[in-house]
C-alpha positions in Angstrom: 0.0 0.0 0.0 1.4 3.4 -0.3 2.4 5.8 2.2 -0.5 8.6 2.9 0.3 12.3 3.9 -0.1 15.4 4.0 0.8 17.4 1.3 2.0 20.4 -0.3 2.0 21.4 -3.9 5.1 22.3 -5.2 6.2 23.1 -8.7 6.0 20.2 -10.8 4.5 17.9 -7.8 1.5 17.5 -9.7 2.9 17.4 -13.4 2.7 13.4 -13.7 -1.2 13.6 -12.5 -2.0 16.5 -14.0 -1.2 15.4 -17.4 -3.0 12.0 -16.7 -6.1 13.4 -15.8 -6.1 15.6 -18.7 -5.7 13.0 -21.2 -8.3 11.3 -19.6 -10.3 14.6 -20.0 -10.2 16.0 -16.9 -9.2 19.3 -15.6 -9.4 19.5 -11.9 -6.0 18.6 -11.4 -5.1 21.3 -13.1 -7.5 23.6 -11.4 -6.3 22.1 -8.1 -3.0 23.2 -8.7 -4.1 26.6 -10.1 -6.3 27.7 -6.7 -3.5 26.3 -4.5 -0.6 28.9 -6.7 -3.2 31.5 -7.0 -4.5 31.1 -3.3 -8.0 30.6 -4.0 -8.1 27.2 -2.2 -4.8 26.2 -0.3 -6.9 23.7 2.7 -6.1 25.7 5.4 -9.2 26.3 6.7 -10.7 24.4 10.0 -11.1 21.0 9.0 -9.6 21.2 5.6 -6.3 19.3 4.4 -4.6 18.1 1.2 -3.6 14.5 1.3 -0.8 12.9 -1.1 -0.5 8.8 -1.7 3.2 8.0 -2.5 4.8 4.7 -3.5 8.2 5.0 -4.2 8.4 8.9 -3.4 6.2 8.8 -6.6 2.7 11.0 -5.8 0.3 8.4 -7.2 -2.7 9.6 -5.8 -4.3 13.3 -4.4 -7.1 14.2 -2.8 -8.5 16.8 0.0 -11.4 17.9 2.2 -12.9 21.6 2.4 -15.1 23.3 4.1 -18.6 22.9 2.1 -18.6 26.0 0.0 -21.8 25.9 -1.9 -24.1 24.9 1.2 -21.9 26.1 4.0 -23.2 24.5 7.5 -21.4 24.1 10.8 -19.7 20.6 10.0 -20.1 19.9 6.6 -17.0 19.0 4.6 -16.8 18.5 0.6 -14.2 15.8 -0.3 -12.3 17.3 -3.8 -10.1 16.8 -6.5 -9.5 13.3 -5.8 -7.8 11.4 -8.2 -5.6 8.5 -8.7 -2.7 7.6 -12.2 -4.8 5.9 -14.5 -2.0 3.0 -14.0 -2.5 2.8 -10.5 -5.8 2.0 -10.2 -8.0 -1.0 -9.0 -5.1 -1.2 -6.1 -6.9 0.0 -2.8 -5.4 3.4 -3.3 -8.1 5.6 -3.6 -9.9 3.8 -1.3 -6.9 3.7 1.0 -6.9 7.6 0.4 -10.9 8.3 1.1 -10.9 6.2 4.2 -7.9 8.5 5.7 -9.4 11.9 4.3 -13.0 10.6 6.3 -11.1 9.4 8.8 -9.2 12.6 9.7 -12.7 14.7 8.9 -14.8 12.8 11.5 -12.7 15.6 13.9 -14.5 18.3 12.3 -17.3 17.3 10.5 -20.3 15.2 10.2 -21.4 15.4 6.6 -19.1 15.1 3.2 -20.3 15.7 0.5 -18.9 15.7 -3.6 -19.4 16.2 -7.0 -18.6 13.8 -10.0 -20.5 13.1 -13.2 -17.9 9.8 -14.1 -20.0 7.0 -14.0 -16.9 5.1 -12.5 -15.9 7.5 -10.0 -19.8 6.9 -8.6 -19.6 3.5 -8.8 -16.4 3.8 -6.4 -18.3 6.8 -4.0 -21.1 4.0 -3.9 -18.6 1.1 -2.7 -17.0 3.4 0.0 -20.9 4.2 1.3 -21.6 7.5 -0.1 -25.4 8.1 -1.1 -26.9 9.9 -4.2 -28.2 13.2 -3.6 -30.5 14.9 -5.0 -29.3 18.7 -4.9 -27.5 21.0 -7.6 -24.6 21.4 -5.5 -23.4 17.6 -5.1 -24.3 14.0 -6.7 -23.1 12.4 -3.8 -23.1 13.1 0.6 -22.1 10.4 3.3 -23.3 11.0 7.0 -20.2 10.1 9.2 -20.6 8.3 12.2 -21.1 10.2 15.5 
């Protein structure tokens, strides 16, 4: 399994992913790294935090937790930009990397919620125990337990 952490975008840290994800045709990689250089969203607020999966010293994985910004409540957290190399997947990694990011949320909040509109990416929510919603601000919310 790989080694989770916190984490800390640096130049290039995110090259190897980024390009990944975009040649899979997604872009919030690259808008993760853009808000973190431009200071838009950096996960320094109460509760939030930026999680790496390494194997080898090689970043394999990202993903973080937020403050819900769209339906702001006391303890609600929005789980973002999580995403895993294309070659590392179908290892436990993400799964590896959700369980920590819920884990360490469970301090600070009681709801997550997130977006996605891959049909695989909801099909792995699902297996993890997140729930379908039906609101314009998130496909998916999991109540943590108390």
């Amino acid at each position: 399994m790989p080694q989770i952490s916190r984490f800390e975008i640096f130049d290039a840290s995110l090259a190897e992913l980024k390009a990944d994800a975009e040649g899979q045709g997604f872009r919030f990689v690259h808008r993760l790294e853009e808000d973190w250089f431009n200071g838009t969203n950096r996960f320094c607020g109460q509760g939030e935090l930026l999680l790496g999966a390494f194997k080898d010293d090689r970043l394999v994985a990202v993903g973080g937790l937020n403050q819900e910004p769209y339906d702001p409540r006391p303890r609600r957290g929005r789980l973002r930009h999580l995403y895993v190399l294309s070659s590392f997947r179908r290892q436990g990694i993400g799964s590896a990397l959700v369980r920590q990011l819920l884990e360490m949320a469970a301090v600070d909040f009681d709801e997550i919620r997130l977006r996605t509109d891959s049909r695989e990416a909801a099909a792995f929510y699902e297996s993890i125990g997140f729930v379908p919603l039906a609101i314009a601000s998130a496909t998916y919310g999991l109540r943590l337990a108390l």
